[in-house]
C-alpha positions as CSV (number, residue, x, y, z in Angstrom):
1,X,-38.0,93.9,-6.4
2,X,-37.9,90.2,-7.0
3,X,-41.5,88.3,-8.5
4,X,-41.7,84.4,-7.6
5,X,-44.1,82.2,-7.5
6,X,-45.4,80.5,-4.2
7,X,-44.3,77.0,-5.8
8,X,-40.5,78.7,-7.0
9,X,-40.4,79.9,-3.7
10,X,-40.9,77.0,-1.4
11,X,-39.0,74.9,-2.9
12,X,-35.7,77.8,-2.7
13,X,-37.0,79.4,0.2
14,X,-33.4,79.6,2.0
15,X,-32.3,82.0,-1.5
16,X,-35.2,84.1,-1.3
17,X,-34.2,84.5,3.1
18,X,-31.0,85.9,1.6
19,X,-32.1,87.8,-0.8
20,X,-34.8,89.6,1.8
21,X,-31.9,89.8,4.5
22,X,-30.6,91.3,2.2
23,X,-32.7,94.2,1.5
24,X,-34.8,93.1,-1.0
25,X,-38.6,93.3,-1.6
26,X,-39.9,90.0,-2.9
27,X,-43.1,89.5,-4.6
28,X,-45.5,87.0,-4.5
29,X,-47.5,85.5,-6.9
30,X,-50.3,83.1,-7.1
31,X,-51.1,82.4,-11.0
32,X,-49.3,85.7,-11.8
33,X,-51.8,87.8,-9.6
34,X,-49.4,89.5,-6.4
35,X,-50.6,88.0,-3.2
36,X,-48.1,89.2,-0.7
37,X,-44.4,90.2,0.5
38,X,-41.7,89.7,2.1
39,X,-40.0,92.8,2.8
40,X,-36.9,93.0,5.3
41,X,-38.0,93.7,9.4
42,X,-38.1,97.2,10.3
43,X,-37.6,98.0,13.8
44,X,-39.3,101.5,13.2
45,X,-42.3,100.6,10.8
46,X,-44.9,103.3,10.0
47,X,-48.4,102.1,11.6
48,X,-50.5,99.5,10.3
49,X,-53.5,100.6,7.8
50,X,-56.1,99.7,10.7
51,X,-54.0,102.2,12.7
52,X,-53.6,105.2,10.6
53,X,-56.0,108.4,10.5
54,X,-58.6,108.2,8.0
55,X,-60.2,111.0,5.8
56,X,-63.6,110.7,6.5
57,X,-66.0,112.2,3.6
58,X,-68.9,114.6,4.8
59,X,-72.5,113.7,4.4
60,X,-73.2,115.9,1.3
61,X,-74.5,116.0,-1.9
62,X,-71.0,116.6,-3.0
63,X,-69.2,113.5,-4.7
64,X,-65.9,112.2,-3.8
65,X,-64.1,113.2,-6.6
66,X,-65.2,116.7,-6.1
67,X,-64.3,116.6,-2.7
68,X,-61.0,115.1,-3.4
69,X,-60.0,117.7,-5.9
70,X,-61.0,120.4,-3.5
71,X,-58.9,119.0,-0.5
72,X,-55.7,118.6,-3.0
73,X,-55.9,122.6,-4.3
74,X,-56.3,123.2,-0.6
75,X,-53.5,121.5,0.3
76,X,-51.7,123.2,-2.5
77,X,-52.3,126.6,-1.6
């Protein structure tokens, strides 16, 4: 994984296009805070977030935590 500034990397885009062609995950950042990625295309990508199943909490008096710690012994059992 490769961190570069948005500046750094406009100005040696065609470097970074190798490097990503490549296979390599690049960072970027925007005064040191990640912003985004460029990752190499994947013909078979996993669904977007928007399209994935989500656990959906049941209306108790329960907290999430509690509910999450139940569902991973569950799941471990």
């Amino acid at each position: 994984m490769i961190k570069v500034n948005v500046k750094h990397l406009l100005h040696n885009f065609a470097e970074y296009k190798k490097k990503v062609k490549a296979g390599e995950r690049v960072v970027i950042l925007e005064h040191k805070i990640p912003i985004m990625d460029l990752t190499p295309y994947q013909e078979k990508c996993s669904k977007p977030g928007w399209k994935r199943e989500h656990f959906v909490l049941p209306s108790t008096k329960t907290s999430a935590t509690e509910i999450c710690l139940k569902t991973r012994k569950e799941e471990r059992n």
